[in-house]
C-alpha positions in Angstrom: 91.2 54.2 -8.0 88.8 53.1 -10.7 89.6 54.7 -13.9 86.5 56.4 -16.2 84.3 55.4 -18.8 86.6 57.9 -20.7 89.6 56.7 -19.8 88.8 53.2 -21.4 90.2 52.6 -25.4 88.6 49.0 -26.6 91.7 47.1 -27.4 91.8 44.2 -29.9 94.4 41.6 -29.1 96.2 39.3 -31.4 93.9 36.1 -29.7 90.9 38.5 -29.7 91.5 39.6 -33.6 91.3 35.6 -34.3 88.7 34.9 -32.6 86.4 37.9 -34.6 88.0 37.0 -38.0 86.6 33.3 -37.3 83.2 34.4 -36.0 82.8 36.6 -39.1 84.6 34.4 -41.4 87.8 35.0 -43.5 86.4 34.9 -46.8 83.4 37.4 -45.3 85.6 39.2 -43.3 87.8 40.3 -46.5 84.9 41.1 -48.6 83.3 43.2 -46.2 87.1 45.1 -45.5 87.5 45.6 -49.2 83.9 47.2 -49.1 84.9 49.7 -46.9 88.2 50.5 -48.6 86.0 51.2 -51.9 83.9 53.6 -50.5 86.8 55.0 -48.8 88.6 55.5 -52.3 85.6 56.6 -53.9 86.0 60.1 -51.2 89.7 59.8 -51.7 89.9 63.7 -51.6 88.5 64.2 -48.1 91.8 62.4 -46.7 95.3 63.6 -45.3 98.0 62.1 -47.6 101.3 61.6 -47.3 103.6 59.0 -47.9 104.7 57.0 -44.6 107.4 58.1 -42.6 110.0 55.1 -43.1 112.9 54.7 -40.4 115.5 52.5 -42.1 118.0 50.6 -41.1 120.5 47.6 -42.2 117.9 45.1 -41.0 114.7 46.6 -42.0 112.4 49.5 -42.0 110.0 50.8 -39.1 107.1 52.5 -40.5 104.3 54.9 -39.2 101.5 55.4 -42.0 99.2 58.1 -40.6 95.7 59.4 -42.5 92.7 61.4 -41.2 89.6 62.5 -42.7 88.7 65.4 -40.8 86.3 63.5 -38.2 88.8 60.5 -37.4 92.7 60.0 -37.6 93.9 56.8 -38.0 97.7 55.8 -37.9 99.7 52.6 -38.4 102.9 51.1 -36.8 104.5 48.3 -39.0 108.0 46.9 -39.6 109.7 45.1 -42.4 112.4 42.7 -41.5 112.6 39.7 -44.1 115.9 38.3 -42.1 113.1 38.0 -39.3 112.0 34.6 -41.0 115.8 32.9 -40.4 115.2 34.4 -36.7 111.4 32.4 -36.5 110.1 35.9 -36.3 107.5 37.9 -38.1 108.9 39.7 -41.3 105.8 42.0 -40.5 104.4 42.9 -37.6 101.9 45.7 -36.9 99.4 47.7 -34.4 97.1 50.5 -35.0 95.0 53.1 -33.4 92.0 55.4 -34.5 91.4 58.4 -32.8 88.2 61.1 -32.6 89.5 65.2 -34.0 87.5 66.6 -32.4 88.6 65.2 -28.8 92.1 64.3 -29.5 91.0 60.4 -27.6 91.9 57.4 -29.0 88.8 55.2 -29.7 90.2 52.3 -31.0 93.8 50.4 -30.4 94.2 47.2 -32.1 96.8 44.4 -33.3 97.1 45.0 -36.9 99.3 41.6 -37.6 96.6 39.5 -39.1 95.0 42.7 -39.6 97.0 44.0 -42.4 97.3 40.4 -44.1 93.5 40.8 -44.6 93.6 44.6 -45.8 96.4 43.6 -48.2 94.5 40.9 -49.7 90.9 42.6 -49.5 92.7 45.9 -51.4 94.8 43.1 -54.1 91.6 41.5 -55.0 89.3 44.9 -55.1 91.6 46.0 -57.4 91.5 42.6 -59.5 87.6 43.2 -59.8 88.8 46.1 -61.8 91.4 45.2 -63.6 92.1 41.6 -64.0 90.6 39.6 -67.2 86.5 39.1 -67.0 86.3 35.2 -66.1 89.9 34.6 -64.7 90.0 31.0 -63.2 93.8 30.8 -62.3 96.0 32.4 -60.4 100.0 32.1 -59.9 101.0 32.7 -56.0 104.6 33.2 -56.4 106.0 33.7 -52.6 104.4 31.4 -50.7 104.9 33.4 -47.5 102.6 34.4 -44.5 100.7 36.3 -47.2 99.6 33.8 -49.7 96.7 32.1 -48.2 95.1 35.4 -47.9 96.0 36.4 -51.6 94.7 33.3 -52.4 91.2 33.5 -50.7 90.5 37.0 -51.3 91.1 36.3 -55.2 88.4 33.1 -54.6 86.2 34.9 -53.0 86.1 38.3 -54.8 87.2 37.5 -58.4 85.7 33.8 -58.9 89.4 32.1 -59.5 89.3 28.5 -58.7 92.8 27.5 -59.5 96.0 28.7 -57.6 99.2 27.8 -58.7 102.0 28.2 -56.3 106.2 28.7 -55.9 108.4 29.5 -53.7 112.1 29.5 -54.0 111.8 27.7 -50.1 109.6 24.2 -51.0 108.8 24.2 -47.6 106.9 27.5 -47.7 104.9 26.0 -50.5 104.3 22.8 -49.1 102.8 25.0 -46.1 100.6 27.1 -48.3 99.3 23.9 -50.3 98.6 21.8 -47.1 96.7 25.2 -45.6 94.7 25.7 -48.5 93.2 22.3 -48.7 89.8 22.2 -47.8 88.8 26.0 -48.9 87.2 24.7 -52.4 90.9 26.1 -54.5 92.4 24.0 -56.7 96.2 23.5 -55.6 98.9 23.0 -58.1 102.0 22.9 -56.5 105.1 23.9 -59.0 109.1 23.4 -59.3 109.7 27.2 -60.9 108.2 30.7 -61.6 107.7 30.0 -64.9 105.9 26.4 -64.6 103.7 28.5 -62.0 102.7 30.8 -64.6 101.4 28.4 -66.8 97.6 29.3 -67.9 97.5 32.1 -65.3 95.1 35.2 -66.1 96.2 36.6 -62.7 100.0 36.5 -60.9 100.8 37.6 -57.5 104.3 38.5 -56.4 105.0 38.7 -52.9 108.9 38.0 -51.7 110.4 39.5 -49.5 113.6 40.1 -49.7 115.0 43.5 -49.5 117.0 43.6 -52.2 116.4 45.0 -56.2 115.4 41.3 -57.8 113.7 39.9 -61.2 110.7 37.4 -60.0 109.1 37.8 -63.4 111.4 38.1 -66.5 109.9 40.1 -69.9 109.6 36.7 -71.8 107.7 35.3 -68.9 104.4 38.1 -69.3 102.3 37.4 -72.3 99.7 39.4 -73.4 96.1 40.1 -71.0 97.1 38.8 -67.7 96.9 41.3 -64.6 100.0 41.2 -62.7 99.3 42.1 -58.5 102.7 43.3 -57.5 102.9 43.3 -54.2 106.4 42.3 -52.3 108.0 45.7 -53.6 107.5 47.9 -51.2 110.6 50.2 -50.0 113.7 51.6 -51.6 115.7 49.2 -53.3 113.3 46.1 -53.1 111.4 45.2 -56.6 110.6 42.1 -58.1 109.8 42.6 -62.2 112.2 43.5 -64.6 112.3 47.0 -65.6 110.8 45.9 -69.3 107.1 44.5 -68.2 106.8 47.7 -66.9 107.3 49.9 -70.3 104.6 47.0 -72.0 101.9 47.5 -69.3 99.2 49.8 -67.8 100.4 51.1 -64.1 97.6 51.5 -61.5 98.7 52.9 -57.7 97.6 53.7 -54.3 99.1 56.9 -54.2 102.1 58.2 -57.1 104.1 59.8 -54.1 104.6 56.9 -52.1 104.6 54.3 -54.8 107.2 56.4 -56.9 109.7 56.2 -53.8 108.9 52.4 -53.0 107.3 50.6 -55.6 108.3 49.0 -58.7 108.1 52.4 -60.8 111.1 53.2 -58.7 113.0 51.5 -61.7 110.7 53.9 -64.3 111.6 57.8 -65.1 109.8 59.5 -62.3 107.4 61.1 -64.9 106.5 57.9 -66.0 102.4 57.7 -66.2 100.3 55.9 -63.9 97.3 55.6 -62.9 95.6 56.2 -59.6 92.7 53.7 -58.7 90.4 55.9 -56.6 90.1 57.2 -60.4 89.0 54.2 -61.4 87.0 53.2 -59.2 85.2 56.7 -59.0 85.0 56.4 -63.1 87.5 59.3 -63.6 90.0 57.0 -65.1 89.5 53.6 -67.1 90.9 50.4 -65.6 90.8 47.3 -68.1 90.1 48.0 -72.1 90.7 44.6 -73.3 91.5 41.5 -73.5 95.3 41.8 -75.0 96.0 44.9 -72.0 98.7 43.6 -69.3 97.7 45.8 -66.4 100.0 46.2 -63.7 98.6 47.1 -59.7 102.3 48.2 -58.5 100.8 48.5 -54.7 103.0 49.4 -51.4 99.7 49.5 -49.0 98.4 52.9 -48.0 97.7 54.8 -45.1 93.6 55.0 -46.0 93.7 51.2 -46.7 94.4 50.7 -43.0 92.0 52.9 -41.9 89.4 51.5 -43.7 90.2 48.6 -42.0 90.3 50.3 -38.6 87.1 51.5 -39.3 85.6 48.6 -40.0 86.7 46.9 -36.5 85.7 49.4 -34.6 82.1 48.7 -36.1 82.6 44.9 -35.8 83.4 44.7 -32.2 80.4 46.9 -30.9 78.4 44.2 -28.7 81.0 41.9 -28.4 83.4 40.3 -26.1 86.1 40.6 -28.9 88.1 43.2 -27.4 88.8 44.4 -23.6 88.6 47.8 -22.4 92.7 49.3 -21.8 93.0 51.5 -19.1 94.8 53.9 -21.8 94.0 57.5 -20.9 94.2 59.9 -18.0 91.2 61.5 -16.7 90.8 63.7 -14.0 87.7 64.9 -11.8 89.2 68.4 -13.1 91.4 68.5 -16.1 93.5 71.3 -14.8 94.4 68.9 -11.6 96.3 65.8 -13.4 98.5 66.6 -10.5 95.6 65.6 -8.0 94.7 62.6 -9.6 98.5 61.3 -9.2 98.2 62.0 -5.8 94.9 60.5 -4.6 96.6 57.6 -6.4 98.8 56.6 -3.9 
């Protein structure tokens, strides 16, 4: 029995997601995602919000991170397991789907693996084009982990740096990061420490992964005008900056009711102000004043991130052969017999 036109959901596999995010290009590819996630912000109010809906356990957290915007619903599946690494695992691993209101049917299922690597870097550098120092030519990686190269990109390709400085407390992670960056047009400096890393940096980019309350970046270590992109924090009990660069900089989040819960603000009073950035990037709110200002982007990842990003995939594979057809949904001659169709199965 041949299933219907309706019964077919375009899936995007892991091997098929590659293979688009090479025909497009990375750099392209995260430009063009970070588009869509600004115009998404800039009708912020249009979406569901809520924060995701964590399941936690000794060795991680399973996540769902659902939005919709009254004409599509988009949720997310991702886990958090940083012992995964010691395991040759993923630490993060991820699928999504978008789905039509009015119907109810899926219209989209993809791998959202590589997916969300590009979504985290394209929102981390949008957000730099707002906030970090005008002219920033360096930027410290520290976590050299399956994130970096993306961090590292996005940052070239969005905010002009063209000097990454990199750490890890693993030298092998580093070493991976350097030898996969060669070739892009960065300059790689490769450092011993945190704070040799720093070092001339306008920008610094956190991502660890440990689970666990820790100090990447000291107070002394933060000098005045840099823009810090915080973004291994991102669940109960797992920060990387010491409580006191928060009180000396600007705050700018995804969404205060997550980000209070999981981000590094968790260590702040929970009155403590921040800003949201679909403010500043509608012009409600102002971002960067000058040159002195530390600004802060204390960002978890959010539900409307990923459907921007779903959104955009779903565009990018019409006329393609990046995705297959998934035999996904039941449909009927008569949606009252579901019954009959079982039947005439056999």
């Amino acid at each position: 029995m041949q299933p219907s036109d309706k019964a077919l959901v375009p899936f995007v596999s892991v091997n098929n997601m590659m293979r688009l995010i090479h025909h497009i290009g990375v750099e392209r590819m995260i430009i063009e995602i970070a588009a869509q996630i600004e115009d998404d912000f800039k009708r912020w109010e249009s979406f569901d919000k809520t924060p995701r809906i964590p399941a936690h356990s000794p060795h991680g957290v399973i996540e769902l991170m659902p939005t919709s915007d009254g004409e599509a619903y988009g949720f997310k599946y991702v886990n958090g397991h940083p012992k995964n690494t010691s395991e040759g695992l993923q630490t993060v691993t991820a699928f999504g789907l978008l789905a039509d209101v009015y119907t109810g049917y899926p219209t989209l299922l993809t791998e959202m693996t590589m997916l969300t690597a590009l979504r985290t870097a394209a929102t981390s550098a949008l957000v730099g084009k707002y906030l970090a120092p005008k002219n920033a030519s360096t930027m410290a990686m520290i976590g050299n982990g399956a994130q970096s190269e993306f961090q590292c990109l996005a940052f070239k390709a969005m905010c002009g740096i063209d000097t990454v400085r990199l750490y890890d407390i693993d030298p092998a992670a580093t070493a991976k990061c350097a030898a996969n960056l060669q070739g892009t047009g960065l300059k790689v400096v490769s450092c011993r420490s945190a704070e040799e890393a720093i070092e001339g940096a306008q920008i610094i980019t956190t991502c660890t992964a440990d689970k666990k309350y820790a100090t990447i970046l000291t107070d002394n270590m933060v000098g005045p005008g840099v823009h810090i992109n915080a973004i291994g924090g991102d669940c109960p009990g797992k920060t990387e900056l010491h409580r006191d660069i928060l009180l000396r900089s600007d705050i700018f989040v995804e969404y205060p009711e997550q980000t209070r819960i999981e981000g590094e603000i968790q260590a702040l009073d929970p009155d403590h102000p921040v800003t949201e950035m679909w403010q500043v990037i509608t012009g409600q709110a102002e971002g960067r004043r000058d040159d002195r200002q530390i600004t802060l982007f204390d960002s978890v990842g959010f539900a409307i991130e990923d459907f921007s990003a779903l959104r955009y995939v779903k565009r990018a594979i019409e006329g393609t052969e990046f995705f297959e057809p998934l035999d996904m949904l039941a449909d009927p001659d008569d949606p009252r017999d579901l019954f009959g169709m079982l039947m005439r199965a056999r």
